[in-house]
C-alpha positions, 0 to 999 in steps of 0.5 A: 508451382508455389501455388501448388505447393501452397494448396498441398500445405493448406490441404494437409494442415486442415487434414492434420486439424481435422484429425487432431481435433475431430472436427468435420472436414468442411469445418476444418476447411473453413477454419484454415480460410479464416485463418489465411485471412487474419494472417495466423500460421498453420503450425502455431494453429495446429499447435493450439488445436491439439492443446484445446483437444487435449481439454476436450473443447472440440470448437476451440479452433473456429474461435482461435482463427475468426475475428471478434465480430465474427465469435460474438455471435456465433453459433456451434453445431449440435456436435460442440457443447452449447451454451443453450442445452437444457438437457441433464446429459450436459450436467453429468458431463460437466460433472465428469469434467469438474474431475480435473487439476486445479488451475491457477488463478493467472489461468483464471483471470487469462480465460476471463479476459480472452473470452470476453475478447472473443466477444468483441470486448474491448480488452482495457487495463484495470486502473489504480486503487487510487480513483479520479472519483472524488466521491470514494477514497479507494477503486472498490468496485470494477466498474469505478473507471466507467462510471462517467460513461454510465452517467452520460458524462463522456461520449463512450469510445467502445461498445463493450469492454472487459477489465482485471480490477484490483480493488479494496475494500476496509469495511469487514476488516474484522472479518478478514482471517475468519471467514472463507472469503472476506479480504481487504484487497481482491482482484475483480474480473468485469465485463461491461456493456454501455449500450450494446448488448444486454440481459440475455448476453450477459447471462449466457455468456455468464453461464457458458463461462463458468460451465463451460471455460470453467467447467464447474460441473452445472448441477452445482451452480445456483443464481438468484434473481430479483423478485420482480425480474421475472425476464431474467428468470426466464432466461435462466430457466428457458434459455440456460436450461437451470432447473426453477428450483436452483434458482431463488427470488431475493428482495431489494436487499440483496438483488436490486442494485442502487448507486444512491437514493437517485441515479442509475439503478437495477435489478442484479442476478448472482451465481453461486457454486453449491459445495454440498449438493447432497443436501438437496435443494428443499429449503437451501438457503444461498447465504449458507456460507458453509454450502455456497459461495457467490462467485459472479454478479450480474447488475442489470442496469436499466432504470434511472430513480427520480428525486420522487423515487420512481424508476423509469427506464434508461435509454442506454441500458448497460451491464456491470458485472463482476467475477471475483478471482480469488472465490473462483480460485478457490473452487476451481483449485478445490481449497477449503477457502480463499486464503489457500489458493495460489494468489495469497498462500505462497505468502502465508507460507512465508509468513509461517516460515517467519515465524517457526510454524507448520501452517497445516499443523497449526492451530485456528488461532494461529492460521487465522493471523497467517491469514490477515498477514496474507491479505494485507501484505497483498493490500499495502504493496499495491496501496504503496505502489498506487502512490499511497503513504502512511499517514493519519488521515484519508487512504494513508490511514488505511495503508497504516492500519493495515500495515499496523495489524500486519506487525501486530500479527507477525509479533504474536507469531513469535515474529521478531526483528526480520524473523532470520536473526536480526532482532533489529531488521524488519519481515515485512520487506521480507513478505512483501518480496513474494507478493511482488513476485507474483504481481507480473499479471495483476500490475506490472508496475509494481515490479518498478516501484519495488525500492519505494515499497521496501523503503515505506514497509520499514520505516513503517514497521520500525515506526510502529515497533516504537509505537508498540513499545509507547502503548505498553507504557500507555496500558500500564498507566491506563490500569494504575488510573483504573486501580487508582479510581477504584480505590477512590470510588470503593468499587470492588474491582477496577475497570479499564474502560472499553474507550481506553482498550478501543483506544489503545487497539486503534490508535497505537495497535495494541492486541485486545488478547494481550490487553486482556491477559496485563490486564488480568495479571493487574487484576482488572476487568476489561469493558469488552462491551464498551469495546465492542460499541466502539468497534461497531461504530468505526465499521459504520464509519467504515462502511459509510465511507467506502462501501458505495459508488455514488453515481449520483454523486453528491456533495461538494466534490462532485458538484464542483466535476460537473463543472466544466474543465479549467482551461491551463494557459500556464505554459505561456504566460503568468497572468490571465482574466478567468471567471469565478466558477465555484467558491468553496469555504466553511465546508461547502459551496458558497456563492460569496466569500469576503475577508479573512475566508479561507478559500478554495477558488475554481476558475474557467481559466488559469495561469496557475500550475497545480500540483503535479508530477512532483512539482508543488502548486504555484503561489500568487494573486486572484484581484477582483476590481471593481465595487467600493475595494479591490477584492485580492485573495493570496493563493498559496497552494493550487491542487487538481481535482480529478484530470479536469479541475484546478482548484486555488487555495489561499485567504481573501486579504481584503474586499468580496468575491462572488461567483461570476466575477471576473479576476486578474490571476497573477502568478508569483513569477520570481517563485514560478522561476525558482520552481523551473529551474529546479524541474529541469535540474531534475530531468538534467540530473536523471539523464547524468544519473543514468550516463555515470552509474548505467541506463539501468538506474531508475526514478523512484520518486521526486519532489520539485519545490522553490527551495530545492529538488529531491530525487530518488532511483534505484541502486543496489549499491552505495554511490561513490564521492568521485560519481557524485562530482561525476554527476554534479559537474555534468550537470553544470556542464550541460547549463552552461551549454545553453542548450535550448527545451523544445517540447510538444504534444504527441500521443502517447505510444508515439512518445514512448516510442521516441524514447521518452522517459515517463516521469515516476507515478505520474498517470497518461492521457492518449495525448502526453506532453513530451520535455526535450533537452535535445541530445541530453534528455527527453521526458514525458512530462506536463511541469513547468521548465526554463526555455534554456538550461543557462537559466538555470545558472547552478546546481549543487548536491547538497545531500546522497543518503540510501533511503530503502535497501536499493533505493538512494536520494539526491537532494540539490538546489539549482536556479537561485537557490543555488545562489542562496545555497552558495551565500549561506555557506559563504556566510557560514564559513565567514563566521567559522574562521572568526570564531576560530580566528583562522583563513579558510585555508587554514581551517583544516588543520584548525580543526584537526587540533580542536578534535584533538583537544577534545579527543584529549578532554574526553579521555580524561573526563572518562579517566576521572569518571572512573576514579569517582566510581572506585571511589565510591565502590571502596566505601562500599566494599566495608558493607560486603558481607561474608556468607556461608560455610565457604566465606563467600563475599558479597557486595550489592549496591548502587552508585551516584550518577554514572556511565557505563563504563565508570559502572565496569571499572568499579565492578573491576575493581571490587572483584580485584579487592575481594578475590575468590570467591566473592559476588559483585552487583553494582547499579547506576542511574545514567546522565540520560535516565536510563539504569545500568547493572554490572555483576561479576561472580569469582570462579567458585561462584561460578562452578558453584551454579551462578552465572552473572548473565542470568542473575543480572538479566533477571535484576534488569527485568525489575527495572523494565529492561533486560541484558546478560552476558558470560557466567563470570561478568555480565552487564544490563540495562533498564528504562525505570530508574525509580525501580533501581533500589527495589531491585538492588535490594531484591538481588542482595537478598536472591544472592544471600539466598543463594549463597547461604549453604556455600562451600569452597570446592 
């Protein structure tokens, strides 16, 4: 009976397909057995037949249900679209078909990726911007995480693969914002063959892609080929059905990849979309940018380049190639450039809400800001994710200058402050906030790393704001130089040279348009060709620096990763024999080093822990015996190199060593000790984190060092007194438990399983290391930890401070630092009670009095402050002057050296004495070098039209500040005290102006 019920089910349910699809009647049988087999429900099939129905794609329901080895190489009757159907009806149909909504660009990369899977493409996650390649500074290209499987460097684990890339790239920066499609960040969508299938796949799978998931209509797509690849043009024209004269020979330039002057290379063919087709195909041209767009490579990987440069082909013959996301975007959502897609506008949309602009209303110049603040915003959130950090060297320089131009660019907007009234709030969180909004299906991580990214976007911004205002001062010295060498030299005009404006652009963000403008005002002429040298010599810096993959890779980075791995035996013991494998000093590869080197060791062997996971490198010794003196070199900091190299840092003390001796390497143990007891403190203080404030906590970063412990976690609110004891005291009461660590290799979907909590910014193997303090915490984690918590001996929260909005940081010491901590203070408060002559019960009270006392000094400090500055405004008083048919007083001066407050009680009291009407402005220098201004205006003066908040403004601005206040009393500040008589002189006679024709009302 079941059975039977069963066979009517199957039986409707494949009449209900075939129906709702319009496939034949064995098809539809056919589809139902495959899938029964692979275990799918008839419903959720039905479902998503009607769905692909519904797009016109009348095979989708053989490939929702068949394996991937069964699709690869399928074949469709004549009744689907075919990949190989050369005739012109396919072209028009496609044409129909382009007449659909925009799609989005998750839509984009999800098709990218099912469809290639389909194919028996091994669906693998993009990796981080920040590459194990030590030959580049960032992830470039899609194809940088296989490059040791296209060298032969590892063994490939699967046949095919395919992949969602975030990539960046800073070598046409200066392009971004002006062009369509220039970005520094970009997701790039690969499929990647390592031996399997190869040119006639990869190119018609390409096409099938993009006319027939994509639907781009066939007659608007172009492919170049390379001159001599006669086989891949072939292809295109006999299999694809591309007419020869939309497909163009390019040279070696354009269409012949190479990794370097040796190593794998290969011819490349590109596909582009024609956005005018009515020009005809007569003389097209693929680099118009105004008619086509590049959206898809193909690199033919086949040859292998000799040292004598001759090719000779690969074995193994692989594909990379590469789609880019937000150029298909932009074609497939009919936009009339990258920016205005749905992967970067909702940005610029609030960007432009930032600022008070309408985005489509506005002008070229305004759009092409929003634009950058669009890309870049995208560029530093998954920098900062990935681990990056501004700084002034390597990729924290190109997370600063991006962020640098993301300020510069909000601030010509109008942007200031958090662009919502805080004058002193930043916007960049504030942007940052949508691009991880829709971060979900680029990198998941970067949701979790949200607190770190907020923190680092402020202070960076804030930084720079500073900066911003150092470079004003820095330019108004620069052209007071030029007006002083013009005067020395008799030239007719005075010149800021093009060094001095690359400078200011560059190192402090300074716009050239504004440079341009200050420098016109001052009468200066600014060298934009000595500008534009300097620019372009940093492009080819640029370029040189990130623009390639080296497959062939070179220099001393990369001839220490053809090393074999350095073998860890840290865990165990603290002192080992290892061989001398690479020596690195003087900037390179040496086979000797002796003493006063400063060194860089690489060892088969060590007991040496290198820097990771938060926790620093061990400190020790490397002893060479042997020869007329022992050979010790002190290591001071131990670093890795990839996931396979430990390199040693440290000075040869005495003696030589060369490549191949043998070593005795001693770790520091009492250091080695400290460093244990301050990580497992660490996974202790998380797993109290998480039991006092909620599991909801989270890490955010970390530091494990020999003097201390530093650990950051989300928290949206501030942490009370009573849960930081709370935390503390478990914490030592899990010490004195003595409890033991256990902990063992597993892999890593095992690990996760178990519940083990992954240490922030740390990157897995298929096998992690699991750290368990049983019923208390379980870590994935490869540091170094005591074999018991007693060892530990204390711990102590030394500091708990917000650093970002939802991001608090303990720091505490534990181990023996713990005990130096304890000392230090005891020590401390030995010397407080002797100098306060009182009992440490007592010193409370002691210092409740001394505060007292002070409150009292100062009180009466401020007191005589007061009376000096009256004093000193009643002389002036006999100076007022009397103005106007009205008989208006006024009185300008400037006092000695005082505060503000003494500054308003003189301004007080002269009013007081002068009475109605009457006009007071006084100034001061402060103790600190600042200016201070002070105005008050009787209330005729007042009704008169004078407001003391504008005119005091007004004065400040004289002195390179600003301020205002009520019409009656106002107060203002200013930065240049040299200017303060200029400005009092310039108010006395504004006021006398003024005044003149007064009468009283």
């Amino acid at each position: 009976m079941a059975t039977h019920e069963l066979g009517l089910g199957l039986a409707s349910s494949a009449m209900a397909i075939r129906t709702s699809t319009g496939i034949p009647q064995q098809l539809a049988w056919h589809a139902f057995h495959a899938c029964i087999v692979n275990g799918k429900s008839a419903t959720s099939l039905l479902h998503r037949a009607q769905q692909q129905q519904r797009r016109r794609t009348r095979r989708a329901v053989l490939l929702l249900v068949l394996p991937p080895s069964s699709r690869r190489f399928t074949t469709f009757s004549s009744s689907a679209t075919s990949v190989e159907t050369t005739s012109s009806t396919q072209e028009h149909e496609h044409e129909h078909e382009h007449e659909q909504p925009g799609v989005s660009g998750d839509a984009i990369r999800r098709t990218f990726l099912n469809f290639f899977a389909a194919r028996g493409h091994q669906l693998l996650p993009g990796s981080s911007l920040v590459p194990d390649d030590p030959t580049v500074l960032l992830t470039i290209a899609g194809m940088l995480q296989f490059k040791p499987i296209f060298l032969g460097q590892v063994p490939r684990r699967f046949a095919c693969a395919v992949t969602s890339q975030k990539c960046l790239r800073t070598n046409d920066i200066e392009n971004v914002g002006r062009t369509s499609r220039h970005h520094t960040f970009f997701e790039m969508l690969g499929n990647f063959s390592f031996g399997d299938y190869f040119k006639h796949d990869a190119i018609r799978w390409a096409w099938e892609l993009a006319t027939s998931e994509y639907k781009l209509p066939a007659a608007r797509v172009w492919v170049s080929v390379y001159k001599d690849d006669d086989e891949a043009l072939a292809i295109w024209r006999d299999h694809v059905g591309i007419p020869e004269e939309r497909i163009k020979k390019l040279g070696e330039e354009d269409n012949f990849w190479a990794s370097g002057p040796t190593g794998p290379c290969g011819p490349c063919s590109e596909m582009y979309f024609d956005f005018h087709p009515e020009r005809g195909t007569d003389d097209a041209d693929l680099g118009d940018d105004t008619r086509f767009l590049e959206f898809y490579n193909l690199v033919f990987m086949q040859y292998n380049r000799n040292d004598d440069g001759k090719l000779e082909l690969l074995k193994q013959k692989n594909i990379d190639t590469g789609l880019g996301l937000e150029r298909m975007a932009r074609i497939l959502q009919k936009v009339p450039n990258n920016y205005e897609t749905d992967l970067i506008y909702p940005i610029i949309q609030r960007a432009s809400e930032l600022a008070g602009v309408n985005y489509t209303a506005a002008d070229d110049r305004t759009k092409t800001y929003l634009k950058v603040i669009g890309d870049h915003s995208r560029a530093v959130v998954y920098l900062i994710s990935d681990g990056v950090t501004p700084s002034n060297i390597g990729r924290g320089y190109i997370v600063r200058r991006l962020i640098r131009r993301i300020v510069r660019m909000g601030r010509l907007l109008g942007i200031r402050g958090d662009g919502e009234g805080n004058s002193e709030g930043t916007f960049l969180p504030s942007l940052a906030k949508v691009v991880i909004s829709m971060s979900s299906n680029v990198d998941p991580d970067v949701k979790q790393n949200a607190g770190r990214i907020f923190e680092e976007l402020e202070k960076e911004e804030l930084r720079f704001v500073q900066t911003l205002e150092r470079g004003e001062k820095l330019l108004s010295q620069k052209l007071e130089e030029a007006a002083a060498a013009c005067r020395r030299d008799g030239s007719t005009k005075p010149v800021l040279s093009g060094k001095d404006v690359f400078m200011l652009y560059d190192t402090y963000g300074f716009p050239v348009e504004i440079t341009e403008e200050v420098a016109g005002e001052n009468d200066v002429q600014v060298d934009m060709a000595g500008f534009e040298t300097e620019m372009e010599y940093q492009r080819r810096q640029s370029q040189e620096a990130h623009n390639v993959v080296k497959l062939s890779a070179g220099g001393t980075a990369a001839e220490l990763t053809s090393l074999v791995e350095t073998k860890f035996v840290g865990y165990t013991t603290l002192e080992s024999i290892a061989e001398v494998r690479a020596l690195i000093a003087r900037g390179g590869l040496v086979t000797e080093v002796r003493e006063g080197d400063e060194v860089e060791i690489v060892l088969d062997t060590t007991p040496f822990y290198a820097e990771s996971g938060g926790q620093i490198g061990d400190n020790g010794l490397l002893v060479c015996r042997g020869g007329e003196t022992d050979c010790i070199v002190q290591v001071k900091d131990v670093q890795k190199l990839g996931s396979n190299l430990i390199i040693h840092k440290g000075i040869v003390q005495q003696g030589t060593m060369a490549v191949g001796n043998n070593v005795q390497a001693l770790v520091e143990s009492s250091l080695r000790r400290r460093a244990q007891a301050q990580h497992t403190a660490t996974h202790l203080l998380q797993a109290a984190l998480k039991k006092v404030l909620g599991s909801e906590t989270s890490q955010a970063g970390s530091l494990v060092a020999f003097d201390r412990l530093r650990f950051d976690f989300t928290l949206s609110r501030k942490m009370a007194e009573e849960e930081v004891v709370q935390v503390e005291a478990l914490v030592n009461e899990w010490i004195s438990m003595a409890v033991p660590l256990e902990w063992k290799v597993m892999p890593l979907a095992e690990a996760k399983n178990s519940g083990a909590i992954a240490m922030f910014g740390e990157k897995y193997g298929e096998q992690v290391r699991v750290v368990d303090v049983p019923g208390i915490s379980k870590e994935l984690c490869g540091g170094t930890h005591v074999s018991n918590t007693s060892e530990i001996r204390g711990f102590k929260i030394v500091l708990v401070e917000g650093i970002a909005s939802g991001v608090k940081r303990i720091e505490a010491v534990a181990g023996n630092a713990f005990i130096d901590h304890i000392f230090a203070r005891e020590n401390a408060l030995r010397q407080i009670c002797s100098s306060l002559k009182a009992k440490p019960e007592d010193l409370p009270a002691r210092i409740s009095g001394l505060q007292d006392e002070l409150k009292a000094l100062k009180s009466e400090a401020t007191s005589l402050r007061a009376k000096v500055a009256i004093a000193e405004a009643d002389v002036l008083t006999g100076r007022a002057l009397l103005v106007g048919p009205g008989g208006v007083r006024i009185l300008v001066g400037a006092l000695e050296t005082t505060d503000v407050d003494s500054l308003r009680a003189a301004v007080e009291h002269c009013v007081a004495l002068h009475g109605d009407p009457s006009a007071t402005l006084l100034g001061a220098c402060t103790e600190d070098g600042k200016v201070s201004l002070v105005a008050a205006f009787s209330p005729s003066v007042v009704k008169h039209g004078l407001k003391a908040g504008a005119f005091v403004g007004s004065v400040a601005k004289l002195c390179g500040g600003g301020g205002g206040g009520r019409p009656d009393f106002a107060q203002a500040g200013g930065k240049l005290p040299d200017k303060l008589p200029g400005a009092i002189e310039k108010a006395k006679a504004d006021l006398l102006d003024l005044l003149a024709g007064f009468q009283l009302p």
